[in-house]
Structure formats: structure tokens, C-alpha cells
C-alpha positions in Angstrom: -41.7 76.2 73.2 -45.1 76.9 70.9 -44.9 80.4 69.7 -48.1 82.7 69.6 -48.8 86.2 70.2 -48.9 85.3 73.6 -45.7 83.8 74.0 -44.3 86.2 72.1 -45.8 89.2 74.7 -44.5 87.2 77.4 -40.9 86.6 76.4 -40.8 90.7 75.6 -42.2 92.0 78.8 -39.9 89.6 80.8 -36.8 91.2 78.9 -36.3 88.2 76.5 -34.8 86.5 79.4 -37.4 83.4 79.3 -36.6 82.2 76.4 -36.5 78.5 76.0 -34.4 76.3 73.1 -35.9 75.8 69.7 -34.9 72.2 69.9 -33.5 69.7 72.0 -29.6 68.8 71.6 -30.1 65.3 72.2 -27.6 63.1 73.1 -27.2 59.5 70.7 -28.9 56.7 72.3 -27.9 53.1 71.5 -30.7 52.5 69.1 -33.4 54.0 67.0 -36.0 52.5 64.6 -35.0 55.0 62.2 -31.8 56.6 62.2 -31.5 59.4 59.7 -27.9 60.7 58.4 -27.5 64.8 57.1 -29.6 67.3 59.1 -30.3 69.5 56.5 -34.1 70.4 55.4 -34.9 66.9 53.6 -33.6 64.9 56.2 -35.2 66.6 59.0 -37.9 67.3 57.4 -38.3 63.4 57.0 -38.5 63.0 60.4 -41.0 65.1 61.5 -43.3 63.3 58.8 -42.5 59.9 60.3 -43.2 61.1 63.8 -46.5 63.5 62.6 -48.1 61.5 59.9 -46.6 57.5 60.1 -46.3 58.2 64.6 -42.5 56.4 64.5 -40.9 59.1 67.5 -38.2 56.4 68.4 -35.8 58.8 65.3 -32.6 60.0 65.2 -31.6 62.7 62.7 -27.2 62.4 62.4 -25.3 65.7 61.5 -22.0 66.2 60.9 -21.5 70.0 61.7 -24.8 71.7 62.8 -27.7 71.5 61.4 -28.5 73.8 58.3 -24.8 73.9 58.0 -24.4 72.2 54.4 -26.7 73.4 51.3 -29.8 74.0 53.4 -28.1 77.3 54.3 -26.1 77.5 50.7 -28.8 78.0 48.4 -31.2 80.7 46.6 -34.3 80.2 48.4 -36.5 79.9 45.4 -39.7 77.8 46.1 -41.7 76.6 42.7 -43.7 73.7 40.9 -43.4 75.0 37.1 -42.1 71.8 35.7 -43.4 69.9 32.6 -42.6 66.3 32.8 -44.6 64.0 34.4 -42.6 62.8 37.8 -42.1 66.5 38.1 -45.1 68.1 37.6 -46.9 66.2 40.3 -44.0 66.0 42.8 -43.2 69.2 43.1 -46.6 70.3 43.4 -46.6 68.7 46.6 -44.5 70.0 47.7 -45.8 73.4 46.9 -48.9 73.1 48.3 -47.0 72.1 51.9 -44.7 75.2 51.6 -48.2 77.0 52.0 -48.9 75.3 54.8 -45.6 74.5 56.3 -45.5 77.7 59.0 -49.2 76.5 60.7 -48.1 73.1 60.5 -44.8 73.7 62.0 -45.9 76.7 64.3 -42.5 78.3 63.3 -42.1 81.3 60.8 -40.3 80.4 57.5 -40.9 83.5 55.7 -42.3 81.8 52.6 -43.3 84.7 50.4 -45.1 84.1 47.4 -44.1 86.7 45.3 -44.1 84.8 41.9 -41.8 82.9 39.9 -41.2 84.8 36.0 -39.1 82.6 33.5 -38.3 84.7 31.0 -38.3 83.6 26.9 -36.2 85.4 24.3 -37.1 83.9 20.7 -40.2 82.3 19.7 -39.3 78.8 19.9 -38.8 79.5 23.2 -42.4 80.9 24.1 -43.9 77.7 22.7 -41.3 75.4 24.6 -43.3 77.7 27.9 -46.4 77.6 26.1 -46.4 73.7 26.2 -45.1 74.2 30.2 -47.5 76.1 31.1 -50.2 74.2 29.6 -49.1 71.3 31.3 -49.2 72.8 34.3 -52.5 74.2 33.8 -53.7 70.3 33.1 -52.6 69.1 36.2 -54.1 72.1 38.1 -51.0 74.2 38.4 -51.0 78.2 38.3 -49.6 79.4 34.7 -49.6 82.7 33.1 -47.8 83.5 29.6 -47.1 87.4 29.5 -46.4 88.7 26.5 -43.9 92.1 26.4 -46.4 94.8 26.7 -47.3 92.6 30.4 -43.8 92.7 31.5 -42.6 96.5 30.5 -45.7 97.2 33.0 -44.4 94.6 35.5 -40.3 95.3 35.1 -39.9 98.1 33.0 -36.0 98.0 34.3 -35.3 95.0 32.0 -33.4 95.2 28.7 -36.1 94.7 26.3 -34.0 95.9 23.2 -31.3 93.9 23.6 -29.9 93.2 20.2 -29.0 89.5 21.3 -31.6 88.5 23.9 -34.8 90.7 23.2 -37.4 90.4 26.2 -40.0 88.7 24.3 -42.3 87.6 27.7 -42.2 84.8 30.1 -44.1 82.4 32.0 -45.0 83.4 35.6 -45.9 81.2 38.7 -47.6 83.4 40.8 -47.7 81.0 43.7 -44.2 80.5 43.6 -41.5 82.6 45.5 -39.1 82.7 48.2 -38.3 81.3 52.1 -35.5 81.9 54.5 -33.7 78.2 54.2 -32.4 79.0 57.9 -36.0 79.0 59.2 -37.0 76.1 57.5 -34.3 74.0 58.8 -35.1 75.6 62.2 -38.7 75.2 62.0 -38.4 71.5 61.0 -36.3 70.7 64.0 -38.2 72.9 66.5 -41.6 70.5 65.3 -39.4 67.0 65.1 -37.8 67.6 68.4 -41.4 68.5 70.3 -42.2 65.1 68.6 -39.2 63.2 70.6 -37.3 63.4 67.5 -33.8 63.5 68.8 -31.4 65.8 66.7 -27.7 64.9 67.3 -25.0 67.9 65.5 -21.4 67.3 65.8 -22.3 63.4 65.0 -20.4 62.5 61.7 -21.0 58.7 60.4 -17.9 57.0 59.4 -19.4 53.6 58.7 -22.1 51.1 58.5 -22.6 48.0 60.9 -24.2 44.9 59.0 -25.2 41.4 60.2 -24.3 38.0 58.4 -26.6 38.8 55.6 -25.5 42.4 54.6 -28.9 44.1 55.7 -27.6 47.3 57.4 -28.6 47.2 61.5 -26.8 50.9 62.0 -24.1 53.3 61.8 -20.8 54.0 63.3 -19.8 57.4 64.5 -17.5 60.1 65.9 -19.4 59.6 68.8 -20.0 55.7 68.6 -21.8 53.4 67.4 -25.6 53.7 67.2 -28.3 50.7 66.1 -30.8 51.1 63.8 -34.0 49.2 61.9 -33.3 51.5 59.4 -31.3 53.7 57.8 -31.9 56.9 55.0 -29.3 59.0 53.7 -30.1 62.4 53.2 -26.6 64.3 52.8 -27.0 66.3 49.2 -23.5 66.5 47.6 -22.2 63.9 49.6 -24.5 60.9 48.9 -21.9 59.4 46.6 -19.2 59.5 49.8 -22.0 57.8 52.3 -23.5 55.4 50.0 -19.2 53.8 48.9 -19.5 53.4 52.6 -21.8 50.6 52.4 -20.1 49.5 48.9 -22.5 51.0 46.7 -21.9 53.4 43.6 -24.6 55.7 42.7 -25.4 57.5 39.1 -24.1 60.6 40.9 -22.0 63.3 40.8 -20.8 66.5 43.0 -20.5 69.9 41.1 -19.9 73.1 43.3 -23.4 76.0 42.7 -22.4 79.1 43.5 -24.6 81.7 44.7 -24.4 85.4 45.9 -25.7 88.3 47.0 -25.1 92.2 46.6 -25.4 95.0 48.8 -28.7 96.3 49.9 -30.5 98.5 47.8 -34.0 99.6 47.8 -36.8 97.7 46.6 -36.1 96.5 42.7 -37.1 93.1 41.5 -40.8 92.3 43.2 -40.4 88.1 42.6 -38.1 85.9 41.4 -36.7 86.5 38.2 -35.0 83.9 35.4 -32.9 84.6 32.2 -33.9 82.4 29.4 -30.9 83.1 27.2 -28.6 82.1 29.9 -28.2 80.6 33.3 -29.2 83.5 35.5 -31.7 83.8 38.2 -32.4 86.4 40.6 -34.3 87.9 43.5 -34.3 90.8 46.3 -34.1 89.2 50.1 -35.9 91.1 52.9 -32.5 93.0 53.5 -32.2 94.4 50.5 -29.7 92.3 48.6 -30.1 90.7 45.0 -29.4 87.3 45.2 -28.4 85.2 42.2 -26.9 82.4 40.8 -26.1 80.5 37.5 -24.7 77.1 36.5 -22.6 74.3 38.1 -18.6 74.7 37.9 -17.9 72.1 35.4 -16.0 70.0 37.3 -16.4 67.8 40.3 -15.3 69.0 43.7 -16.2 68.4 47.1 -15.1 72.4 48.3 -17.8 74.4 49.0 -16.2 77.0 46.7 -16.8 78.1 43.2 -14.0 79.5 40.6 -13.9 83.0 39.0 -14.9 82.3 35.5 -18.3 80.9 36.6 -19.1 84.1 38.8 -17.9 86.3 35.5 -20.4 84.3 33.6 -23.5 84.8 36.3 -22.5 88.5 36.6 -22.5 88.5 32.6 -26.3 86.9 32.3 -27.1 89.9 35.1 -25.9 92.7 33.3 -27.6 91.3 29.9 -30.9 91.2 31.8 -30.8 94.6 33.5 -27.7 96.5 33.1 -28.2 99.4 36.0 -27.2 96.3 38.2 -23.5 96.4 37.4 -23.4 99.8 40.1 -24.0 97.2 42.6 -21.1 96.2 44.9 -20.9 92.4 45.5 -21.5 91.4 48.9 -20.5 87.5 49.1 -20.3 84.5 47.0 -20.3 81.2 48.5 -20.8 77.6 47.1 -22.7 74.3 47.9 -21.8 71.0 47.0 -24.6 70.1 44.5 -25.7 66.0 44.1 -26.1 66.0 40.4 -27.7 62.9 39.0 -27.3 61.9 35.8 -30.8 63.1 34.4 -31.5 65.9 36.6 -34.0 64.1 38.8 -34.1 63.1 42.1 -33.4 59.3 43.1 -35.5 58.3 46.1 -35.6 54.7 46.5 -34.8 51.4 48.7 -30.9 51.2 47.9 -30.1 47.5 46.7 -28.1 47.0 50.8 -31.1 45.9 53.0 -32.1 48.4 55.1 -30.4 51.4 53.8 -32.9 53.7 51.9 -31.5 57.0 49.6 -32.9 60.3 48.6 -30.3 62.0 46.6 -30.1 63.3 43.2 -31.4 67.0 43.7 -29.3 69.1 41.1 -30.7 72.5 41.5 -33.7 72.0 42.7 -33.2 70.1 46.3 -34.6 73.8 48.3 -38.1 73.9 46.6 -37.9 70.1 47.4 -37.8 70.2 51.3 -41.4 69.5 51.9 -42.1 67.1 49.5 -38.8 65.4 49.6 -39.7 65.0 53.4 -42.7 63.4 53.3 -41.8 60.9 50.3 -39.1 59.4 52.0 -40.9 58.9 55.4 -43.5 57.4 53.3 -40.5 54.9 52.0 -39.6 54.3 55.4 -42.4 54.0 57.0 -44.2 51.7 54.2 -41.5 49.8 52.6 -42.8 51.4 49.5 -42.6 54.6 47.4 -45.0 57.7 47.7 -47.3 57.7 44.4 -45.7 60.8 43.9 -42.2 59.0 43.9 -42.7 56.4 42.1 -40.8 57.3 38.9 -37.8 58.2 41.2 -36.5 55.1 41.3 -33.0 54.1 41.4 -33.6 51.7 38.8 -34.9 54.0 36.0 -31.4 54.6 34.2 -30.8 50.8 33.7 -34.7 50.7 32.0 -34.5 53.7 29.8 -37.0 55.7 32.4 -35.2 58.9 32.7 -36.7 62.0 33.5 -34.9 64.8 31.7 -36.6 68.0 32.3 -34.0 70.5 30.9 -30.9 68.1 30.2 -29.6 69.7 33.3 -28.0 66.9 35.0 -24.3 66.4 36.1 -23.4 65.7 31.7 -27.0 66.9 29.8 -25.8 64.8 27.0 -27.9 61.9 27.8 -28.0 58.6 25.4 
């Protein structure tokens, strides 16, 4: 169904009652050129970029539960391209500049709001750590403002300026940078990949690899069979380590539970998105009301999609530092996702050393504000046999050559040799 005014007149004055699915529920056929396994945003939105820009329809997109059920729909929504390094800077502000036009090119509403991204700094090494960011943002044609105080007591007067520990000192803000509703993205990207013949199979969990005589990978077996491939991607977040021991490899990866939560609704507070420089702390208000937040990675690995109390103590701390009226707020819900955490806090996505199995993993925090990006990269893989110029330093080989890209240190252990 394509959505317009129109069809949205239509549908209403007919009682909702014509309606028609956002996606097919395909059933697996025996062979794809491209089989694709997590149906999450990155791995669907890899297939609609092989079927729209590279034309390969014959795709299959493999999901365990349903789609959107893993950290798709676990995370904080924060979209953004403020990073410093080079690998970063230009990757992510691709993928930025297809967040802005992701709802026209998908015809599907993902409530991206670009309400700005303010990191906040608290001592003056700090502002020229941001000063240095922003600048190399501004280089490579990326929005930056430093604020000083006097800025942001106009802009958030609510914030604890004074603090004896953390003084407000100013931030760096990213006004192009904001929010979406994950749900709609991963809706949106399978409403687009399915009008393309993209066929979508949920309830579908691979349990294996089939291989010829030489070990290239010709497809995957499943709970419901086996199904052929030309080639393979792995897509599947905190899990990638799992998957890719299926095929005998061991990847630089590890999985850390994120916690995130939200409050009750309140009225309208915090105008962006919001981050605390003296700690791991970053919020904003959703549509409803609610603030959502989060913090750091429980320090341990675990597959559960649960966190542990003294890591929600120490978000809830970083809050009340920031702005202190926020401990009246009732907690709604805290929930977890299962974070691939490589060990430099980039992304790997690269041609896996099996013959025809291709990974993109390695997202640490920031796999949401990826989506786009991510998506079109790793088609480009696929479809080319070779990496995305934007890619290129993602490479799975980068740790054995020294080639890391540590952007804050905030891999799965930051203490990098």
C-alpha cells in the first residue's frame, strides 16, 4: 500500500476497514541470491538498498522472532553524526544525511525529528576536547556549534549549573541531529523492501550454515529448513559472535547488556537530546511525554536482555547531577538490549575470511543512528564484492594492523594496547 493524503482519506471514510498489510509475510523459498540473517533496521535496511540502488529483488531477510524485536526496538532513538575520527566522521554523516531523507524515500513516516544533539562539557579540558570535535566536523562540512554558559542558561535554564562537582560550563550542539521512532524505521524499511519483492520471513531462526567441498558458504539451515543462498550477511547486533562460531569463526566481539528507560509523562521539558559530560548519561522527551535515558554497558557479558540495579542507580545518579527536579519523576520501565561491543568501539563491516559469508557487526552504542548508513554499506559489500568508500576503514582486519578507530575508548574493554 503507498500512503498519501489520499490513501489516508480513503482508509478513514471507509471506517479503517480497507486497510491493507505493511509488508508481505513471505514464506522461505528454496533459494535466494542474497539471504540476509536478523531483521532488525541494518539488516533490512540492507535489503531494500540491494533491491533500490544495486536492483538484486531475488532477497530474503531471516528473523528469529519478529522483526524489530531485538535492539531495533531496545534503544534510545538518538540519530547524530558528531564524531571526530576519520572513519566516523564521514560514515556517519551518511548516514545522516539519509535519515533526512529516509521518510520520502521510503514513503513511510519515521518520525525523525531533528531537534538537536547538546553534549555537554564540565572543565576546560573538556571544551577544547569539543572544540577540536567540532572543528572537525566543521572541516568535513558537518553542523557544529560550541555554546558557552550564558547560551545554555537561555536554552535549559533547568540544568544544574552550580554544581560544585560538575559545573555546566557549555557544550557542543548538533542541531541537525535528533530523534526517530526505531518501530517506524524498522516498519518503514520492510514496508519499501517487501513492495520491492523483498521477502521478509519472522519466526525463521538459523541454526547453521551449509558449505560445499571448499568451505564457501552456499546457505543456511533453519527452523523452518534449509534455504540456498549466493550469499550470506549477518546482521544480528549482540549476537554476531553466536552466528558467526556457527561457521567456525571468532570475532573481536563481545555482548554487554545497555539498559535504557523511560519515565512517566510529563509536560514538555527537555527540547533535544541532552548528554552529561561528567558521566554516562543521556536523555530526551518522546512524543508521549516520557524522558528517556540511558548510561553505560553492565560490565559483564550476558546474552539476557536485562540490566542489573547498580547500573540503573548509576544512570539515575548522572540524571539527578544534571537536573535534579527529575528525581519527582516516577520510573516507567527499564528494559535492556544485547549490545555487539567490538573491541575499539567501531563497527566491523567486511567480507568474513568463510567465502561467502559477509559481517556487519560491531555497533556498541551507536548501531540506531547507524541504520541508514549501515544499510547501504553493506549492500554495497554485497552487491560489489567490495567496501563502500565510506567503509573502508571498517575492516575486519584493522586490529591485527594497528588500524583501530577509538573514538572515545568506549569499546567492550576501553583499555586498548
Amino acid at each position: 500500500m503507498k500512503y498519501s493524503i489520499f490513501s489516508l482519506a480513503r482508509a478513514a471514510l471507509s471506517g479503517h476497514k480497507n486497510w491493507k498489510p505493511t509488508w508481505r509475510d513471505a514464506a522461505p523459498k528454496d533459494r535466494y541470491d542474497v539471504v540476509i540473517i536478523g531483521g532488525g533496521g541494518h539488516g533490512l535496511a540492507t535489503a531494500w538498498f540491494l533491491a533500490s540502488e544495486f536492483g538484486i529483488r531475488n532477497v530474503a531477510v531471516l528473523e528469529k522472532g519478529w522483526i524489530g524485536s531485538g535492539n531495533a526496538g531496545r534503544n534510545t532513538t538518538i540519530i547524530r553524526s558528531n564524531y571526530g575520527l576519520p572513519g566516523n566522521t564521514g560514515f556517519y554523516e551518511l548516514s545522516m544525511k539519509l535519515w533526512e531523507t529516509m521518510e520520502q524515500d521510503l514513503n513511510y513516516n519515521a518520525m525523525v525529528s531533528q531537534r538537536g544533539v547538546l553534549n555537554l562539557y564540565h572543565s576546560d579540558a573538556q571544551r577544547d576536547a569539543f572544540a577540536r570535535r567540532g572543528n572537525t566536523m566543521r572541516i568535513n562540512g558537518i553542523d557544529a556549534e560550541l555554546l558557552d554558559q550564558a547560551a545554555l542558561r537561555k536554552m535549559l535554564p533547568f540544568l544544574n549549573f552550580d554544581n560544585a562537582r560538575f559545573p555546566v560550563q557549555g557544550g557542543l550542539l548538533q542541531r541537525r541531529g535528533g530523534t526517530a521512532r526505531h518501530d517506524a524505521v524498522v516498519w518503514g524499511y520492510a514496508h519499501a523492501a517487501s513492495a520491492l519483492g523483498v521477502d521478509i520471513i519472522q519466526n525463521c531462526e538459523v541454526t547453521g550454515f551449509t558449505r560445499d567441498a571448499n568451505g564457501k558458504v552456499t546457505g543456511v539451515e533453519t527452523s523452518r529448513g534449509r534455504i540456498g543462498a549466493g550469499k550470506v550477511g549477518m546482521a544480528v547486533a549482540g549476537s554476531s559472535s553466536h552466528v558467526a562460531a556457527m561457521a567456525g569463526l571468532r570475532l573481536p566481539i563481545e555482548s554487554h547488556v545497555l539498559q535504557a528507560f523511560v519515565s512517566e509523562a510529563i509536560k514538555p521539558l527537555i527540547p533535544g537530546v541532552m548528554t552529561f559530560g561528567a558521566g554516562h548519561f543521556y536523555v530526551s522527551q518522546s512524543d508521549k511525554g516520557g524522558l528517556v535515558f540511558g548510561g553505560d554497558i553492565d560490565g559483564y557479558n550476558s546474552y539476557a536482555q536485562r540490566g542489573n540495579l547498580p547500573v540503573m542507580e548509576d544512570v539515575c545518579e548522572g540524571g539527578m547531577a544534571l537536573i535534579p527536579m527529575i528525581g519527582r519523576v516516577r520510573l516507567l520501565r527499564q528494559w535492556g538490549g544485547i549490545m555487539d561491543m567490538s573491541m575499539d568501539g567501531s563497527p566491523i563491516i567486511d567480507k568474513s575470511p568463510v567465502d561467502g559469508l559477509y559481517i556487519n557487526a560491531g555497533w556498541c552504542y551507536g548501531g540506531f543512528k547507524a541504520t541508514p548508513g549501515s544499510g547501504l554499506v553493506f549492500a554495497h559489500l554485497l552487491a560489489r564484492d567490495e567496501s563502500h568508500k565510506e567503509a573502508a576503514r571498517f575492516r575486519l582486519d584493522r586490529f591485527q594492523r594497528g588500524a583501530m578507530i577509538d573514538e572515545k575508548g568506549q569499546g567492550a574493554q576501553p583499555n586498548l594496547h
